[in-house]
C-alpha positions as CSV (number, residue, x, y, z in Angstrom):
1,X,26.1,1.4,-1.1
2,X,23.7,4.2,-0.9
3,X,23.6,6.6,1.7
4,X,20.6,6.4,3.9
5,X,17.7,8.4,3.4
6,X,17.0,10.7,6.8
7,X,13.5,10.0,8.0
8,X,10.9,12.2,7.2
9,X,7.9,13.7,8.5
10,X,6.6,16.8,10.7
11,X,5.3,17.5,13.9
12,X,1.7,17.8,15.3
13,X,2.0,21.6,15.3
14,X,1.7,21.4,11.5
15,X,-0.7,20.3,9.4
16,X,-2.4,16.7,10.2
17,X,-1.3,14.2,7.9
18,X,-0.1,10.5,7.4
19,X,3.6,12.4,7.7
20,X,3.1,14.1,11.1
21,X,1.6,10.6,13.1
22,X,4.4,8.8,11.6
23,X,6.3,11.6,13.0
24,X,4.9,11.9,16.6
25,X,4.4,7.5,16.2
26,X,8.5,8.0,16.1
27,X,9.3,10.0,18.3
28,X,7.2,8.4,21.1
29,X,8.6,5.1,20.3
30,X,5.7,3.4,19.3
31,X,4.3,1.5,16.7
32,X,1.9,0.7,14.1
33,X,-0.8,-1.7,13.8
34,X,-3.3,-2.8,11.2
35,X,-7.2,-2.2,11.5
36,X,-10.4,-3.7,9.5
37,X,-13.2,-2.8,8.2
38,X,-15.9,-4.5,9.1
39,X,-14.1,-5.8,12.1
40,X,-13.1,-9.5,12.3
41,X,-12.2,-11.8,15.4
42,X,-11.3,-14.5,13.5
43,X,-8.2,-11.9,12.3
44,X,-5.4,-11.8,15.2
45,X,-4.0,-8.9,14.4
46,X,-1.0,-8.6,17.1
47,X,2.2,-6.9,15.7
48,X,4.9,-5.1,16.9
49,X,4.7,-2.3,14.1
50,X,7.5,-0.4,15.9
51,X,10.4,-1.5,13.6
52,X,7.7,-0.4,10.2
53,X,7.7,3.0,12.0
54,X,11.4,3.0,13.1
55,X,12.4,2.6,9.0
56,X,9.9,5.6,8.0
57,X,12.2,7.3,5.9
58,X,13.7,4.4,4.5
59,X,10.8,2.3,3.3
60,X,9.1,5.4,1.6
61,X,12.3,6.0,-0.2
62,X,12.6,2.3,-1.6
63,X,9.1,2.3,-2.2
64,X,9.3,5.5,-4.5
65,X,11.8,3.6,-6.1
66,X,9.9,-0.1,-6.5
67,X,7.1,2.2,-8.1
68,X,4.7,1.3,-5.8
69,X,2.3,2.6,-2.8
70,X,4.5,3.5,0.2
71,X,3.5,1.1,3.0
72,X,2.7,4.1,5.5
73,X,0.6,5.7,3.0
74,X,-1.9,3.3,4.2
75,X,-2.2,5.0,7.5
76,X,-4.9,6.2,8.5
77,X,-5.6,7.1,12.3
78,X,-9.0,6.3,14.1
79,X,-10.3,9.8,14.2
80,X,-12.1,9.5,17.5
81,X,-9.0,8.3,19.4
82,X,-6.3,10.9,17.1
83,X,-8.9,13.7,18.2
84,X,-8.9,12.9,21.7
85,X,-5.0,12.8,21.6
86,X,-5.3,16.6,19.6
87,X,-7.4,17.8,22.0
88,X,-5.4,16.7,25.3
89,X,-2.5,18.3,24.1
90,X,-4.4,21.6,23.0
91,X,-5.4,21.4,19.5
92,X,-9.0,21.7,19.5
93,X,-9.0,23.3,15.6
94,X,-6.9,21.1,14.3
95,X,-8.9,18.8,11.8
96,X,-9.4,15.2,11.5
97,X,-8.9,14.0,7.8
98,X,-11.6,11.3,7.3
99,X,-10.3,7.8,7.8
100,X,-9.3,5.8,4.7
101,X,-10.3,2.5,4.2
102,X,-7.6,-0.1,1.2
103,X,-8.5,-3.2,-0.5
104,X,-5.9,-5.7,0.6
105,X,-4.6,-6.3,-3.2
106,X,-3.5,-2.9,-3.0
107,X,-1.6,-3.4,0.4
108,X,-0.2,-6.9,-1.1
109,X,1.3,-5.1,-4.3
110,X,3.5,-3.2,-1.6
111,X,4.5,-5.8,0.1
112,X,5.2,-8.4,-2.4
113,X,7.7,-5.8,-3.8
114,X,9.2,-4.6,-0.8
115,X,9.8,-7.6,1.5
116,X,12.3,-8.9,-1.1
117,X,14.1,-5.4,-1.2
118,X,14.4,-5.3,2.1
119,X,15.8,-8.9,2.6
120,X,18.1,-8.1,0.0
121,X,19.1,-4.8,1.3
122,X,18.9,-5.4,4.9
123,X,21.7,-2.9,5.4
124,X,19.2,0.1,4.3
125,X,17.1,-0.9,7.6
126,X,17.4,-0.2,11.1
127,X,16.5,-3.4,12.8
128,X,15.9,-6.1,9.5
129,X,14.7,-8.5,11.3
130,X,11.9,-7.3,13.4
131,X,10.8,-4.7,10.3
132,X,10.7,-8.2,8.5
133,X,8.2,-9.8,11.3
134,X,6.6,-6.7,10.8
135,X,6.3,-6.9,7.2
136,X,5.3,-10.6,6.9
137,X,3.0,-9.8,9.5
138,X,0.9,-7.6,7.4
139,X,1.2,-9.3,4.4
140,X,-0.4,-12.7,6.5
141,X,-3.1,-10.3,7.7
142,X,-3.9,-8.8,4.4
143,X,-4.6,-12.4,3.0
144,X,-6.5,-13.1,5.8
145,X,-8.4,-10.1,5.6
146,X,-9.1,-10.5,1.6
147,X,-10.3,-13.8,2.1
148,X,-12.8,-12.3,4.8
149,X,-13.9,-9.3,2.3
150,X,-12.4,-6.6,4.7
151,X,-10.9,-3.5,4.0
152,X,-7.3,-2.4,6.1
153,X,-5.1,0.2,6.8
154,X,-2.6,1.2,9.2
155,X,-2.6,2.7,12.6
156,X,-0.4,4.6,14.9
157,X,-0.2,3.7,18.5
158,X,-0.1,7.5,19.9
């Protein structure tokens, strides 16, 4: 088999990007989470997400290879609550990207490519199981939220 790919990303002393929250997102232990737009409560959208952050490195890898979107290029942060976190640890001139807003078809492409790899290749993937909840999870939301005219894309819990 193929070595594993080392996880990538930066830190929040560089630049602000989708790489650096993955980055802080995995080195806090946390997770990600999936956000509408409008907002829906007929969506639950309760997930883990810490198994899609844990497989970072791995997932963009495969995707680059699949030829499709990388799932955690649909993050994008809630700027109100990612400037608050800037600002209490300092970074006051640090800017906040505008938040990005996917149709589901474009989150479902991913998906319907990946969750195959990775039940094929569960050996590329720390924890297969959970990243599989996690990845189902999204893909059951992303119906949901096509249905419901909606717009997605990923948060960080930070």
């Amino acid at each position: 088999g193929r070595p594993r790919p080392a996880p990538r990303g930066g830190s929040l002393g560089a630049p602000l990007n989708s790489r650096s929250v993955r980055r802080q997102v995995n080195a806090m232990g946390t997770g990600f989470f999936v956000r509408l737009n409008p907002e829906t409560t007929s969506i639950d959208l309760n997930m883990d997400g810490r198994a899609l952050a844990l497989n970072d490195g791995a997932l963009t890898a495969r995707c680059e290879e699949l030829k499709v979107r990388p799932i955690l290029n649909f993050l994008s942060p809630d700027a109100e609550t990612l400037r608050g976190v800037l600002d209490s640890a300092g970074m006051y001139d640090v800017p906040i990207p505008p938040e990005a807003w996917f149709s589901p078809a474009e989150g479902l492409q991913t998906l319907s490519s990946l969750i195959p790899l990775v039940e094929a290749e569960r050996e590329w993937f720390s924890h297969p199981d959970a990243l599989l909840a996690d990845l189902r999870r999204i893909q059951d939301i992303l119906v949901q939220a096509a249905a419901a005219g909606a717009e997605w894309n990923l948060d960080a819990e930070l």
